[in-house]
N, C-alpha and C positions, 0 to 999 in steps of 0.2 A: 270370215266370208258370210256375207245375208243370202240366206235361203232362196231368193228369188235368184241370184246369180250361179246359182249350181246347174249344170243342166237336167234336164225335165224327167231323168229318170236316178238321177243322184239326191234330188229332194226327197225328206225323209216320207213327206203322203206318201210317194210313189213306190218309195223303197217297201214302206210299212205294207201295201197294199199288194206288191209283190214278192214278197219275200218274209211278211211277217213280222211282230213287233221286235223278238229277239233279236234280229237284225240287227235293229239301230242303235245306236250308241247311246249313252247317259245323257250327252247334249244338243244330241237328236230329237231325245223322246221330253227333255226340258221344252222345247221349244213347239214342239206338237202342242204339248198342255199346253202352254202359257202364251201362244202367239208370240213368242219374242223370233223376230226376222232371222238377230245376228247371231249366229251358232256360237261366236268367243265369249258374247255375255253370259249365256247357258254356261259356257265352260268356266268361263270364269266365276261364276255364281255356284258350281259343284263342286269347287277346286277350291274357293274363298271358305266354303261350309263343309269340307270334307266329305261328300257324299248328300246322299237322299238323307239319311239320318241327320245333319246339320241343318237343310233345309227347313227339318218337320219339327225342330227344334228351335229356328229363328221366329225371332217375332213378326209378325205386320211390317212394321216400318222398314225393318233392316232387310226382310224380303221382298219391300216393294223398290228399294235400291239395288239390289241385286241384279234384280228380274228386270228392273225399266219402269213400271209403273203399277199403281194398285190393283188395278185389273188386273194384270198377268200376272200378281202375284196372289189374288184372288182366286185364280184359275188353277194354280199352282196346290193351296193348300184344300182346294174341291178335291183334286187329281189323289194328293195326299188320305184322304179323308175318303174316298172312294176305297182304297187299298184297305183302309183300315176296317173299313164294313166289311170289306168282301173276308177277310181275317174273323171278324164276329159274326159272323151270320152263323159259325157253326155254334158258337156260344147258345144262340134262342133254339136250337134244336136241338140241346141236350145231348150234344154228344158225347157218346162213349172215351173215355182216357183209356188207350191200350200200351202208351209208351211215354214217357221223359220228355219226347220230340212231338206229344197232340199238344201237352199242354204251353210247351215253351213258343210253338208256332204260335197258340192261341196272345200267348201276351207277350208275345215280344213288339208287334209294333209300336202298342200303347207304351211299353217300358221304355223302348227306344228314345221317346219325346221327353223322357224325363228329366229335369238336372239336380235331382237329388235323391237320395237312394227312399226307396219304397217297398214296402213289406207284401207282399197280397197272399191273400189266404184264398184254393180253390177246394170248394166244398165238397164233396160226389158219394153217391147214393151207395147201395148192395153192389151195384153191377157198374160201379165206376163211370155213371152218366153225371154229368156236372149240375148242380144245383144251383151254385154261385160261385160269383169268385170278389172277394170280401177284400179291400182295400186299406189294412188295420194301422197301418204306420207309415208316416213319411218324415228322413231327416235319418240320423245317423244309425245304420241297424249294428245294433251289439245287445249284449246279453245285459248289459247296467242301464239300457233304457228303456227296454220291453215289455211288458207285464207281458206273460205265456200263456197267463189266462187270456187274453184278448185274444188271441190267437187261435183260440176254439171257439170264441164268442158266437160268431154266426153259424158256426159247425153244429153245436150245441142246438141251437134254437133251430135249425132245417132236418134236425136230428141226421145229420151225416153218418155214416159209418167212416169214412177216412176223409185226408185231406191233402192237397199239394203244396207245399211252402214256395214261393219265387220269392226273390230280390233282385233287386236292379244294380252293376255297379256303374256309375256315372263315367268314370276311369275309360270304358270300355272293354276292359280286360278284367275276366267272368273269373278269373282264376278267385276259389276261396280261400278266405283268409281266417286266422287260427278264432276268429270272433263267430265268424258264418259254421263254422265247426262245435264249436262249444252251442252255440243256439243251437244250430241243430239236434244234438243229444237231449237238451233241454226239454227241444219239442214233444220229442221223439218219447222221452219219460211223464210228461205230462199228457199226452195221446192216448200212453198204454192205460194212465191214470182213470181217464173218461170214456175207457172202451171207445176210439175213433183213434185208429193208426193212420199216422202219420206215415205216408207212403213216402214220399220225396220232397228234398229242400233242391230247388235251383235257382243258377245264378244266371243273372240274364244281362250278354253287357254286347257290345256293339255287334248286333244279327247272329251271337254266337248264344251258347248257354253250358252250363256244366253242373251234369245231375250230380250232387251229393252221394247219392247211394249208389249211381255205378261206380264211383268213386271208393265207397268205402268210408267212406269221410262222414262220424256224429250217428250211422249208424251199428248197430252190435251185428254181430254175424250170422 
């Protein structure tokens, strides 16, 4: 059904306006952004890409067929790219890492867009304020293709005391595997090597994550 034929207080302006964004549906709030009329395109365009994660994943072309035209699919990956600020802004203010879940928040939506797995190294200070977060590998993470030392490369040079390991798994399913384990030990013994402890490896795969170390998994007790 096109938006204009819903009555005047079941279109999603109105909904949103009274009742708040949480309200509206996936292919409500598609169609807010992007001007698209007919609420089934929206749906069909979330339902064809599995989610906001397929979207932010699609290319141009294939999202301006989706969506109806480049404009609204324009509008779309603005809307995308708005979320993904508002996600970084805490990055330029140096904030504090106090849990598993600042940093995973911090890079999951970047990781999300990803379609191949990527390594990132987060830097942080004395008192666990983020310095950087170092982007040192992309393509298949195992322990036969890593050099470990890249893996402090930038820690090293910001003079870090610790650091945070991510990876992405493309799969969507964060579950580690006996490769992500054995790196991790690896890290973890070259850290203690450079005085810079290695606090946490996580795995980041579809809006989920699973810390290594509450796990028990690559670290000693």
């Amino acid at each position: 059904m096109r938006i204009r034929e819903l009555p005047a207080d079941a279109q999603p302006a109105q909904r949103i306006a009274a009742a708040g964004p949480a309200a509206l549906s996936d292919a409500e709030l598609l169609a807010l952004v992007s001007g698209q009329q007919d609420l089934a395109v929206c749906q069909d365009a979330l339902t064809t890409y599995q989610g906001w994660v397929g979207l932010l994943r699609a290319d141009d072309r294939a999202l301006a067929v989706a969506i109806g035209t480049a404009r609204k699919a324009a509008a779309v990956r603005a809307a995308l790219e708005i979320g993904r600020r508002l996600v970084q802004e805490r990055e330029d203010t140096r904030f504090q890492v106090r849990s598993p879940a600042d940093i995973a928040k911090l890079l999951m939506v970047d990781m999300l867009a990803l379609d191949q797995e990527e390594l990132w190294v987060a830097c942080l200070d004395t008192k666990n304020r983020l310095l950087k977060i170092a982007k040192v590998y992309r393509g298949s993470v195992n322990t036969a293709q890593i050099r470990v030392g890249e893996v402090f490369k930038d820690a090293v040079r910001l003079n870090a005391t610790s650091v945070i390991i991510a990876h992405n798994h493309p799969s969507l399913d964060p579950t580690p595997s006996p490769e992500d384990i054995l790196l991790t030990r690896q890290i973890v013994e070259a850290g203690k090597l450079l005085d810079i402890e290695a606090l946490d490896h996580l795995v980041v795969a579809g809006g989920r994550y699973v810390s290594l170390r509450e796990r028990g998994l690559g670290f000693s007790s």
